[in-house]
N, C-alpha and C positions, 0 to 999 in steps of 0.2 A: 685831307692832306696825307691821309696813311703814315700819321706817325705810330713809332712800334714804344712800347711800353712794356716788354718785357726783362726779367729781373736781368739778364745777360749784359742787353744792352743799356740797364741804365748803371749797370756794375762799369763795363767799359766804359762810358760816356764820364764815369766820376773818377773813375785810375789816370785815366786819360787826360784829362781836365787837369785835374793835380799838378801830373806829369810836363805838362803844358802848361799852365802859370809857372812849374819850377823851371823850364829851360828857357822859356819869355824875359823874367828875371834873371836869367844867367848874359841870356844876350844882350840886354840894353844894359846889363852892369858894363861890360865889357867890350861893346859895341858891333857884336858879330850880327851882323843883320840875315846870315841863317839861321843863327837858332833864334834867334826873333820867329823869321817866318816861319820854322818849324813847331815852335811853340803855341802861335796862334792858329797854324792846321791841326795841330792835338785838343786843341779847345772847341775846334768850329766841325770836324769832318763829321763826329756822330749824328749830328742834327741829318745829315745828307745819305747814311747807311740805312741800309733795311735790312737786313740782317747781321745775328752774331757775329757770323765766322769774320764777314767782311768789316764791323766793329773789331775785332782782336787782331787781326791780319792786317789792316791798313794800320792802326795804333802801334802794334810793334813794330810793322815797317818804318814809319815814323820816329821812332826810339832809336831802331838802327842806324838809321837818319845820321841822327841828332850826335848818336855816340860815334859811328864809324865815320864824321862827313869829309869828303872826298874837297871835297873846296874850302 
């Protein structure tokens, strides 16, 4: 299955994670069902990375997301 086990990525995978339970619980308080969805792609996307950069890169895209969202 080539899953990666390096310290990088399981550092992103738990900031990340964090990051994603808090904006999950931000959107079902409130009922915004993007930061729902975006909350549960911060939970679920490292499983699907293979590498760092693209862990920290899509994660913060995500963040951006979350903080700047345009809808």
């Amino acid at each position: 299955m080539g899953l990666d086990f390096s310290p990088s990525s399981l550092l992103a995978g738990f900031v990340f994670g964090v990051i994603g339970i808090a904006i999950f619980r931000k959107g079902k308080k409130n009922a915004e069902f993007d930061l729902i969805f975006i909350g549960i792609a911060l939970m679920v996307y490292p499983y699907f990375t293979h590498s760092p950069l693209m862990d920290w890169g899509i994660g913060a895209a995500l963040c951006a997301l979350a903080y700047y969202r345009p809808f």
